[in-house]
C-alpha positions in Angstrom: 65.9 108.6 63.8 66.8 111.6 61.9 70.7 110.7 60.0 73.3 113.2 61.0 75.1 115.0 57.5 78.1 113.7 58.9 77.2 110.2 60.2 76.2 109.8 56.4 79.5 111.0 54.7 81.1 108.5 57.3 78.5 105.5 55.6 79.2 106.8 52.0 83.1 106.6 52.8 82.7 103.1 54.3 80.6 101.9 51.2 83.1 102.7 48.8 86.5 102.5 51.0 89.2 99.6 49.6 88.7 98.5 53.3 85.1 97.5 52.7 86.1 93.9 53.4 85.3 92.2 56.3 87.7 93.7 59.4 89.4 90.7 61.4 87.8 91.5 64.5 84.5 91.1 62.6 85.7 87.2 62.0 85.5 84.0 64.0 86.2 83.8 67.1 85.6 88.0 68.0 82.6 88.0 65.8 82.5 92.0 66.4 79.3 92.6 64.8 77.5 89.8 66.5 75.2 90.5 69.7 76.7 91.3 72.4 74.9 91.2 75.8 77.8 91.3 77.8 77.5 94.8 78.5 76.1 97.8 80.6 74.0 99.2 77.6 72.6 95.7 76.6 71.7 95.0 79.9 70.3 98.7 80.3 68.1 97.6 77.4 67.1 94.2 78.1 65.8 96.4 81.6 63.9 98.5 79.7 62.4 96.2 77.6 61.3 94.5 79.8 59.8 97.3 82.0 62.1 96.8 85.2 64.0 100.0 84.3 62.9 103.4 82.5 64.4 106.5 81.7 63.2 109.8 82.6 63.3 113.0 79.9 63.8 116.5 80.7 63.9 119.5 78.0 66.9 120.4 79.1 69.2 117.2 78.8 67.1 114.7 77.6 68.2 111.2 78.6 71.7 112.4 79.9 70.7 112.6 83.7 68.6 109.0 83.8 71.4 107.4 81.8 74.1 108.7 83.9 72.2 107.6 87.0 71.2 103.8 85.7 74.9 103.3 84.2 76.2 104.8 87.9 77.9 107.1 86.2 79.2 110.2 88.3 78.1 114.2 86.9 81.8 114.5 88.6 83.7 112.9 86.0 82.4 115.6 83.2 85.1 116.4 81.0 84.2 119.5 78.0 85.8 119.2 74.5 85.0 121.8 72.3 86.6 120.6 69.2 84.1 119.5 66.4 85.7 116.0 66.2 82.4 114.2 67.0 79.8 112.9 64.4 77.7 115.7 65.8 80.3 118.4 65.1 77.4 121.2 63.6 76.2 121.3 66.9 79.6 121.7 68.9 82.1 124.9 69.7 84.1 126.4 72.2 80.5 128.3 73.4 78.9 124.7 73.2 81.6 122.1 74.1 80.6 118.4 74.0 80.1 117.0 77.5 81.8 113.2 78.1 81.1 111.6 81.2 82.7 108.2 82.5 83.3 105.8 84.8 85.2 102.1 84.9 83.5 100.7 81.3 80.7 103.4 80.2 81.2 106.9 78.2 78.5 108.7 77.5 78.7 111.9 75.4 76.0 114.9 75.4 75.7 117.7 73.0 73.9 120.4 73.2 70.3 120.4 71.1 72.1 117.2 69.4 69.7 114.3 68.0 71.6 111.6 70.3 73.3 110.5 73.4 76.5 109.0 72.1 77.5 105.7 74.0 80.7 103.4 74.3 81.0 100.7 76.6 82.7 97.6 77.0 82.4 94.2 75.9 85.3 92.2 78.2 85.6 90.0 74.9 85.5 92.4 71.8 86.8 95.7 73.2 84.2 99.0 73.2 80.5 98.4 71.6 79.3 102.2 70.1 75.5 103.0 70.5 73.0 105.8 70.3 70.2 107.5 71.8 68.0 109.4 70.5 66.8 112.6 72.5 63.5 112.3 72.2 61.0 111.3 75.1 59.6 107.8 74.6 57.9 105.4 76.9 60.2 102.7 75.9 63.4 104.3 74.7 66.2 102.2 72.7 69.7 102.0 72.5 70.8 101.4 69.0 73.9 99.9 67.9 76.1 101.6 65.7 76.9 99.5 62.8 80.5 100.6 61.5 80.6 104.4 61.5 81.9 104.6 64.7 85.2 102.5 64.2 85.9 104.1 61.0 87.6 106.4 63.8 87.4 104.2 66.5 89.4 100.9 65.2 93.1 102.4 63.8 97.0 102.5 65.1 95.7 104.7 67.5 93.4 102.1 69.3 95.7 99.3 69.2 93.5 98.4 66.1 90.8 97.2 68.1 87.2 99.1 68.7 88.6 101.3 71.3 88.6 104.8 72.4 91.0 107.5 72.3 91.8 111.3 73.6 93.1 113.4 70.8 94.9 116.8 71.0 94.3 119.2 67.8 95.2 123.0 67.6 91.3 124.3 66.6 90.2 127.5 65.1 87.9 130.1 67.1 84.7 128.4 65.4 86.1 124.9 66.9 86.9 123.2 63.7 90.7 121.1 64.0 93.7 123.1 62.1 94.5 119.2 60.8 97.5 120.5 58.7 99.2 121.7 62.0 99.3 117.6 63.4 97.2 116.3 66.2 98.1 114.6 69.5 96.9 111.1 71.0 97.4 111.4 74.3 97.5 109.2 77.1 100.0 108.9 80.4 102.7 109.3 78.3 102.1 112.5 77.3 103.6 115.5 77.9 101.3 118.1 79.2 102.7 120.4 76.8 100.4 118.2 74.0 97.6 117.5 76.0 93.8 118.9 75.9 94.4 121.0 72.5 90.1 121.5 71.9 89.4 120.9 75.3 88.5 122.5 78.7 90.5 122.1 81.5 89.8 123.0 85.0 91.8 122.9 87.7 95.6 124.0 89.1 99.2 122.6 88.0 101.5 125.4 89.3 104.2 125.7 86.2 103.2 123.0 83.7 101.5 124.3 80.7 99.0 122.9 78.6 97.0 123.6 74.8 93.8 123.5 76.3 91.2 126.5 77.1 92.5 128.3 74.1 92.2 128.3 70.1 94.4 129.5 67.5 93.8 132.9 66.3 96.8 133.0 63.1 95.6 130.4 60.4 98.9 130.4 58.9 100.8 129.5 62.7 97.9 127.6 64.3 100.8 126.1 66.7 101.3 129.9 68.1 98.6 129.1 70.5 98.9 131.3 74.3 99.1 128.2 76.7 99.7 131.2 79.8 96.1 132.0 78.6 95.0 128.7 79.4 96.8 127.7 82.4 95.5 127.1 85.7 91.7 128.1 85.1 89.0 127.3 87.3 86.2 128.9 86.3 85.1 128.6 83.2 81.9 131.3 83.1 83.1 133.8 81.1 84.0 131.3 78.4 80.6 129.9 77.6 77.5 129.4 79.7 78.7 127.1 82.1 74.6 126.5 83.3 73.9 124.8 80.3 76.0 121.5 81.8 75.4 119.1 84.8 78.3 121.0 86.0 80.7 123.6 85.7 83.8 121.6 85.6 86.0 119.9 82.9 88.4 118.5 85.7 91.8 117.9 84.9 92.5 114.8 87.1 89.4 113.4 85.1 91.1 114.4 82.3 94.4 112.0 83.3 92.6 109.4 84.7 90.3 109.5 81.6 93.2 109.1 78.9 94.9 105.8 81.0 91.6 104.2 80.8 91.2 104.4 77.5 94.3 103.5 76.5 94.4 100.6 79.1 91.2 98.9 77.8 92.7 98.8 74.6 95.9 96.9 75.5 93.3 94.6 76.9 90.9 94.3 74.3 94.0 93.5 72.0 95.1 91.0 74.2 91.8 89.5 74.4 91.5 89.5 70.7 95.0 88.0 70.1 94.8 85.2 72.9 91.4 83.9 71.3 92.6 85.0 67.4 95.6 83.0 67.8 93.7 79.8 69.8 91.7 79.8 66.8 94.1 79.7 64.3 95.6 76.8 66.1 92.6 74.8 66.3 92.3 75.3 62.3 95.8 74.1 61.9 95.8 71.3 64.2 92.7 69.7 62.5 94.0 70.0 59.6 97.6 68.8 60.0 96.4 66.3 62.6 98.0 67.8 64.9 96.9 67.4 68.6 93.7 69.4 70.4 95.9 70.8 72.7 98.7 71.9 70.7 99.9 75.0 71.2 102.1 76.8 68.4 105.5 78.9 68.5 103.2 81.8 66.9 100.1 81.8 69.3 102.8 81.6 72.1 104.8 85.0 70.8 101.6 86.8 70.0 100.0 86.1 73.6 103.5 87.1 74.8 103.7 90.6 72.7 100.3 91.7 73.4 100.3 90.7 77.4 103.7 92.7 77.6 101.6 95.7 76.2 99.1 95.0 79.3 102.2 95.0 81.6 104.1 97.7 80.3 101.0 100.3 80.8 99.3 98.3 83.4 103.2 99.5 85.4 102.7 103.0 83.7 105.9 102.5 81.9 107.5 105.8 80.2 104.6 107.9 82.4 105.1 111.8 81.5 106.6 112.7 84.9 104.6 116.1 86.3 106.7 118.7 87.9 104.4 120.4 89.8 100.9 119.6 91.9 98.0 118.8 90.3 94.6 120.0 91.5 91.5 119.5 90.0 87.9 121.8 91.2 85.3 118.9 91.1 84.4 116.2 93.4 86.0 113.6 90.9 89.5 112.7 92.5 87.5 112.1 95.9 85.2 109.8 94.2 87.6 107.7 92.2 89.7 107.2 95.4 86.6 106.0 97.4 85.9 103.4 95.1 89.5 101.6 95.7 89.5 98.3 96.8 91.2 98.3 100.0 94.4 95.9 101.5 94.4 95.8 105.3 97.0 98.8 105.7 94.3 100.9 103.6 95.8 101.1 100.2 94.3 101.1 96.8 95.3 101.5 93.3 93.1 104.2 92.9 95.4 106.2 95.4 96.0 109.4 93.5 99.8 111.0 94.0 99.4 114.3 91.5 102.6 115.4 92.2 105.2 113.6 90.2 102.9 111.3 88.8 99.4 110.5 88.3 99.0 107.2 91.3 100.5 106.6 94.0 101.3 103.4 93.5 101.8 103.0 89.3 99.8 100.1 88.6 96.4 100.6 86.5 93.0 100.5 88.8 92.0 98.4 85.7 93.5 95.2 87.0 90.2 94.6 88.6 88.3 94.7 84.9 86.1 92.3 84.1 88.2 92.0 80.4 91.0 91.1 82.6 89.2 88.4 84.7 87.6 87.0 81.2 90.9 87.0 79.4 92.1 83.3 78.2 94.3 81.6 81.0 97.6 81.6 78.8 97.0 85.5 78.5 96.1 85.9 82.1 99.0 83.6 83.0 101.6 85.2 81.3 100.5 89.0 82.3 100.6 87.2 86.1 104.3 85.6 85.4 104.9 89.3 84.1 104.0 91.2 86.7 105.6 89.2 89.2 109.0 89.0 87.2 108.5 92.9 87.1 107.7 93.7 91.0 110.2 91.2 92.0 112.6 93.3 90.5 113.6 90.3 87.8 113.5 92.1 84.6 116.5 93.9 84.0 115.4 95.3 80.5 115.8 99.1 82.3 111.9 99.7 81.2 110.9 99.5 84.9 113.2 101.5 86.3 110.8 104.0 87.6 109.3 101.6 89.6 111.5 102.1 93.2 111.9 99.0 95.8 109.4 100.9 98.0 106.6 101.0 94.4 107.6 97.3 93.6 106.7 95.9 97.4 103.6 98.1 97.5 102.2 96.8 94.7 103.1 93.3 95.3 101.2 93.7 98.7 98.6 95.6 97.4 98.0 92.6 94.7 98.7 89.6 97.1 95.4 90.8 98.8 93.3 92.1 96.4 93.2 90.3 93.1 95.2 86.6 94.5 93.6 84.4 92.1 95.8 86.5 89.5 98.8 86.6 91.3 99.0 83.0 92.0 98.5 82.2 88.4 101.6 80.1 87.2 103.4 79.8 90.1 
């Protein structure tokens, strides 16, 4: 597989970086690096390998259509990012944006005449697994891991420190490349739109908000003195680039929203899988060797599974949200989808109910609760963000961090939760 310039200045940095040594989630019990099989992609490839599955090549995509159909992943949930802040940056700008598509644990990214599909998905034990495809046909076609490049990026504060993946906002010149001087944005729900989608497109209506994205700087020396009126409530993106070229013609901006919860959301959860089964380890250590008993539990594993389950909690309940002030309207058939996969209570609710007009759902708590990194989490993790919850909706906690959730939110959700996902609601009672 031909070695992108830029995938190998990411190696070189990585062979020579202080942080060469061995990152914790590479350790016992995450063992990062080890196989995992617990995944879309690895079972996609244990498919194929076997010669139950195959993916079909065309000149004008490659791979992208069959993946996206074997994975179940939507063309709807296209989102367009024109800023070269991929490996395969040569190939991208605002007349060739990147293509990311996505649905509940899969990503799949597609440049132009690039050498690979670029892959995440999750493992429900060590957080997001990176791979590649290459674009070229092949009667048995293989996904190939990525072996550290990827969370050189993909690992940092901004991740929760676990292999994760992120939405980042940057102020980018006319040729695509980031104005880094000028500061970038990580942006998730609580995010003002006014710092969103900086090197991205964004289709679709929201009446006065404005946003950074559809535009690029045009002053080197005031990159921030972008024209967010130019960018604001475009649905057609033609005359911008040759729209043809994609699966669609949309970069939709409720798959946009949804898209930068998710991300963030898996990596509270991948950190709370990684501290629960970090900090169980560590005890097991210690207890053998100060004869302590099996079962011992210490003060220490007890706060961290504590810390990191409130993180779950606190964005599972959409906590500090960036309230919208105005409807939001998207021009693909993304929100429709999303809602039709909600699992239902018996008065027809879901937590995939979309609100788009003071907030992103209808009823603030994260779709996610359904994962299969929740369901795998260790019981004293999935106990406590249970106990949590409940304290929370039962209107309990008087911290003032909930106080957007109203009396009406807080019984919905209970409701919605006592049907749909019991086995986690009765957990510690």
């Amino acid at each position: 597989m031909r070695i992108h310039p830029t995938l190998m200045v990411a190696t070189m940095v990585l062979a020579v970086s202080p942080g060469m040594a061995q990152e914790h989630y590479d350790q016992e019990p995450i063992n990062y690096s080890a196989k995992s099989s617990d995944n879309p992609i690895a079972q996609v490839q244990q498919q194929l390998d076997e010669g139950s599955q195959t993916l079909e090549f065309d000149q004008d995509h490659g791979f992208l259509k069959s993946v996206l159909k074997v994975l179940e992943i939507s063309p709807e949930s296209q989102v367009l990012v024109y800023s070269k802040s991929s490996f395969q940056l040569q190939q991208i700008s605002p007349r060739r944006p990147r293509a990311l598509y996505f649905n509940d644990d899969s990503y799949v990214g597609w440049v132009q005449n690039g050498d690979v599909l670029e892959v995440m998905t999750t493992d429900p034990i060590r957080g997001e697994v990176f791979y590649t495809l290459e674009q070229q046909a092949e009667e048995k076609p293989q996904f190939v891991r990525d072996q550290g490049q990827c969370t050189v990026c993909h690992s940092s504060s901004r991740t929760q420190r676990v292999p994760g993946g992120l939405v980042r906002s940057m102020f980018v010149t006319s040729s695509g490349m980031p104005h880094y001087g000028a500061g970038t944005f990580n942006t998730d729900q609580t995010s003002p739109l006014s710092e969103r989608w900086g090197g991205w497109y964004v289709t679709g209506t929201h009446g006065e908000m404005r946003h950074m994205g559809n535009v690029v700087s045009k002053d080197r020396y005031k990159p921030e003195s972008i024209d967010r009126e130019e960018g604001a409530n475009v649905t057609d993106l033609s005359e911008l680039f040759a729209v043809d070229k994609y699966v669609t013609p949309h970069s939709d901006i409720v798959a946009l929203m949804v898209l930068e919860h998710q991300l963030q959301m898996q990596n509270f959860l991948a950190l709370a899988s990684h501290e629960a089964r970090r900090s169980a380890h560590h005890d097991q250590v210690m207890n053998e060797a100060l004869e302590r008993p099996d079962n011992y539990v210490s003060d220490t594993t007890t706060r961290r599974v504590q810390s990191a389950g409130d993180k779950v909690v606190r964005h599972m309940l959409m906590v500090d949200e960036a309230p919208l002030t105005d409807t939001i309207a998207g021009t693909s058939g993304f929100a429709a989808e999303f809602q039709a996969k909600g699992i239902k209570d018996s008065q027809g609710r879901s937590l995939r109910d979309l609100d788009l007009k003071t907030r992103l759902f209808k009823y603030p708590c994260s779709y996610l609760i359904y994962s299969k990194t929740l369901d795998q989490l260790p019981l004293n993790m999935r106990t406590h963000i249970a106990q949590r919850l409940r304290e929370v909706l039962a209107g309990e906690d008087t911290s003032g961090d909930f106080d957007h959730l109203t009396s009406v939110d807080r019984q919905a959700i209970s409701e919605i939760l006592q049907e749909t996902k019991p086995e986690l609601w009765k957990l510690g009672k």
